[in-house]
C-alpha positions, -999 to +999 in steps of 0.1 A: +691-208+555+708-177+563+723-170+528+694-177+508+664-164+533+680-137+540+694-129+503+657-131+491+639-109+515+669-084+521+690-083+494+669-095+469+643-071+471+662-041+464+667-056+429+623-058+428+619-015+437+617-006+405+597-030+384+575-032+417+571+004+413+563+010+376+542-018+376+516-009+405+523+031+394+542+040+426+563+075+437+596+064+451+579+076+486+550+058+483+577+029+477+601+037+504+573+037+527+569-002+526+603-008+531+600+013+558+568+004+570+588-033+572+615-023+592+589-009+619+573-043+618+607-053+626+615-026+657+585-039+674+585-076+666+620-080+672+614-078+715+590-106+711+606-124+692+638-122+714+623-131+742+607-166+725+639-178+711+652-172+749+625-190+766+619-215+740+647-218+716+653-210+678+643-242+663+604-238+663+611-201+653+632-209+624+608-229+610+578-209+616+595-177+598+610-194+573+573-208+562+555-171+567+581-158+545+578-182+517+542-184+517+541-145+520+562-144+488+540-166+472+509-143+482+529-115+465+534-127+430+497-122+429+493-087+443+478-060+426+472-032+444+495-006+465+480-026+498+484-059+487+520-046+490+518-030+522+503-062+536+523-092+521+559-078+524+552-056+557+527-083+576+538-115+566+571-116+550+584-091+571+570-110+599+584-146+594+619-130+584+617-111+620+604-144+636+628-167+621+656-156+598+678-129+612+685-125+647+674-159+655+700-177+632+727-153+652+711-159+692+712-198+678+749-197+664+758-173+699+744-209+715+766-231+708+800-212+709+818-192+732+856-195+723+853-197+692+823-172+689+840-149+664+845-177+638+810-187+643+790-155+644+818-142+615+807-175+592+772-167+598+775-129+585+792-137+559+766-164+549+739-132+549+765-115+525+768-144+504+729-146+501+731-110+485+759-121+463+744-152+446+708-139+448+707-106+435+721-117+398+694-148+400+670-124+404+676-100+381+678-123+357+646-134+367+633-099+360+646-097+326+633-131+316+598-145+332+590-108+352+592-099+388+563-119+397+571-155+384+605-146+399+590-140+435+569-174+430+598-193+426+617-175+454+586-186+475+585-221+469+623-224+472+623-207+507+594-227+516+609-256+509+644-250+523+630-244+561+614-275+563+648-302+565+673-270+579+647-269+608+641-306+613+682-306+615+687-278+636+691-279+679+687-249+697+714-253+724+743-276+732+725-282+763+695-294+741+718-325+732+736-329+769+768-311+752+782-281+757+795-249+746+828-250+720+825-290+727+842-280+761+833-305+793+802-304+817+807-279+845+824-295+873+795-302+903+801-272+927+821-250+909+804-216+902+777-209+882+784-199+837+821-213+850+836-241+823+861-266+830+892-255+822+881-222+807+877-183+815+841-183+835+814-172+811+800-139+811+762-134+822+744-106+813+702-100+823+689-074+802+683-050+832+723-052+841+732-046+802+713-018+803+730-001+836+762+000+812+774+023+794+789+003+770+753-010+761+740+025+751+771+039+731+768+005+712+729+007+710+739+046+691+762+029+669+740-004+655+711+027+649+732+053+629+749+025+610+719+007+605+695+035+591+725+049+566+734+013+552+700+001+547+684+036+533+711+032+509+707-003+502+672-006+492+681+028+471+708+013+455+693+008+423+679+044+417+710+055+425+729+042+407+705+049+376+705+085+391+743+083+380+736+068+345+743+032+350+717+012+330+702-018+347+730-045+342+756-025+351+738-015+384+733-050+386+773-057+384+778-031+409+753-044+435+764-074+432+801-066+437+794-050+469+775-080+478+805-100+466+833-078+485+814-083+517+814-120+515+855-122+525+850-085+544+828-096+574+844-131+577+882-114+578+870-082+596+850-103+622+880-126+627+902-095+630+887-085+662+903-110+681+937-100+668+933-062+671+907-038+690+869-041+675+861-009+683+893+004+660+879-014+636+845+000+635+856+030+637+877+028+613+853+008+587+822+035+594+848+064+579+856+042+551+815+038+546+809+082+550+842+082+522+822+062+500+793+083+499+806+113+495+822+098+467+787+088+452+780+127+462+809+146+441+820+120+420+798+106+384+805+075+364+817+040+372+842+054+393+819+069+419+799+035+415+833+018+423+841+033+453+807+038+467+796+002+469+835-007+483+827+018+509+790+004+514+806-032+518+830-020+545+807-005+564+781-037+559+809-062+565+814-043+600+778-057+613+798-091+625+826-072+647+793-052+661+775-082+667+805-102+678+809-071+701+776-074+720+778-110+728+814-107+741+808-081+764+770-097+775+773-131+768+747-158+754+721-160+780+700-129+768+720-118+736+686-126+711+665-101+739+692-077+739+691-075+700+653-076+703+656-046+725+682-030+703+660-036+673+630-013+687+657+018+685+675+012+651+643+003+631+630+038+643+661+050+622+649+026+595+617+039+591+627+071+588+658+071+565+644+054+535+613+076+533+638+104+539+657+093+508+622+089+489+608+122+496+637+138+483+645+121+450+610+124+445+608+163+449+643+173+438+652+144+412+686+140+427+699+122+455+723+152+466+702+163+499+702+125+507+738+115+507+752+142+531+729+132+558+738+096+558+775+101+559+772+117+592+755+088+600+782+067+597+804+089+611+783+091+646+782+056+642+817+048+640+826+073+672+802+059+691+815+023+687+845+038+697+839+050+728+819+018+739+845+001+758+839-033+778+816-032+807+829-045+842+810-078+856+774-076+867+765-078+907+742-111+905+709-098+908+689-120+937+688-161+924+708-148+892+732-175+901+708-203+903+689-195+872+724-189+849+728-226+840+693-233+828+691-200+810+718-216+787+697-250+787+658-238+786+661-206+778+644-196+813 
């Protein structure tokens, strides 16, 4: 569900900008604006839906999203106007991928693994990256053959359909089943509370205490700058690489290598982080990411192309160490309303960047003025990961310790 949902509706689309735009006679701002209209929807859904998949668990939100979506594709095949656009891909798609396909599949995978948390949530990633991979060449072969509409049908139908059995399959929790974490034993009666048999006691995070640390708000800075430079560049990817000379099949190739590279990248990089320090790492991969662009700035050709998407895919396969990051320091309890909460901030920078990026191809014909800006980005980003170091243990807030077992089990 993760590779394909998400491949469609993230990665996917990218490969749609441009016939989506000549067809309905769009400015690349008028274009950027829907993607960043999206992300918005996004910023402010994302508390809610946090909090739901807390309180009532990520099975009947998986399958509500993942049936918006589809449908919402299906809708769009048909539109025909600018706010058809706006609507379908902002209101409904948008919506269901919010509700059910992104930070729900990682709160539901954060569930049911503790120890081995960075395989998990690493497997997961790399699962998104995978989607991007496989689906962007499917699609633009769709484009070339039937048109970007009978394309989007078909991805429709096929995400429709998928949600319906990887729903009915799904559990929510270990808890859910009588199991637990890791497949570790019940909690010996008496012993204290998130504590496992055998096993380092779990950590317990509410949102309030997260927020009183200072590791919370360094690694809030760093999901935002290295959010709003990624994903500006990704859903410009195409133009730019046009804006280079690269006709569509070879900006094809190179979109999908970077999809391709990140496959192994967040897998080994999000294993990596429990051999050597995550925030290294992040650091390290952001600097790699602002190399890359600059590269795309001063550099022409397939070379540029080369090392701009290798840089992109770095920086992108970094997401699992920085999600891995914010369960191990917070733990599982409230990790889907922490990235809920984190999602209001960093969508801000996705609403802006994009449009950004628009504007200024569209007055200037050059992505120059755009590519500075977003190296900094990831600079900022990877320093502030860098400087978010682990958090000491929470005081328990007043019946914190009676209400940490359920939160596990009911989401309470």
């Amino acid at each position: 569900m993760g590779m394909f949902g998400n491949g469609v509706i993230s990665s996917g689309f990218s490969r749609l900008f441009e016939p989506i735009r000549k067809d309905l006679g769009l400015s690349y701002t008028s274009m950027s604006l829907v993607f960043s209209l999206a992300r918005t929807e996004g910023g402010f859904g994302g508390p809610l839906v946090g909090w739901l998949v807390d309180k009532f668990g990520a099975r009947p939100m998986v399958l509500f999203g993942g049936l918006l979506s589809g449908i919402g594709m299906i809708l769009l095949s048909r539109a025909d106007t600018y706010w058809e656009l706006v609507l379908l891909f902002v209101g409904v798609i948008t919506a269901g991928k919010t509700a059910g396909l992104g930070q729900t599949l990682l709160a539901l995978v954060n569930q049911w693994f503790i120890r081995r948390r960075a395989l998990a949530m690493s497997t997961i990633m790399t699962a998104f990256a995978g989607g991007g991979a496989i689906v962007v060449p499917l699609i633009h072969l769709g484009v070339v053959h039937i048109g970007w509409r009978a394309t989007l049908l078909y991805s429709g139908i096929f995400v429709t359909l998928l949600t319906i059995p990887v729903a009915w399959a799904l559990r929510s929790r270990p808890e859910d089943m009588g199991l637990k974490p890791d497949g570790d034993p019940p909690q010996r009666q008496g012993g204290p509370p998130g504590s496992r048999s055998g096993q380092t006691p779990e950590v317990f995070f509410t949102v309030r205490q997260a927020m009183r640390t200072q590791a919370f708000w360094f690694l809030l800075l760093g999901v935002v700058a290295r959010v709003a430079a990624a994903n500006a560049i990704t859903i410009h990817l195409f133009p730019m690489l046009a804006w280079k000379g690269l006709d569509e099949n070879s900006a094809t190739f190179y979109a999908s290598l970077m999809f391709f590279m990140s496959i192994p990248l967040r897998f080994i990089l999000g294993m990596a982080g429990e051999r050597f320090s995550p925030r290294g790492l992040l650091l390290g991969g952001m600097i790699l990411g602002a190399a890359g662009t600059i590269a795309m700035l001063v550099l022409g050709g397939p070379l540029a192309a080369l090392l701009f998407v290798t840089g992109l895919a770095v920086a992108e396969g970094m997401s699992s160490v920085n999600w891995i990051l914010v369960a191990d320091y917070f733990g599982r309890a409230r990790f889907a309303s922490l990235m809920g909460l984190m999602s209001v901030f960093f969508n801000v920078g996705l609403f802006i960047s994009p449009i950004f990026g628009g504007w200024v191809r569209d007055r200037t014909g050059s992505y120059n003025l755009v590519l500075i800006p977003y190296a900094v980005l990831f600079l900022v980003s990877g320093i502030t990961f860098f400087m978010a170091r682990r958090p000491a243990l929470p005081t328990p807030e007043p019946q914190q310790a009676s209400q940490a077992a359920p939160a596990a089990g009911n989401g309470g």
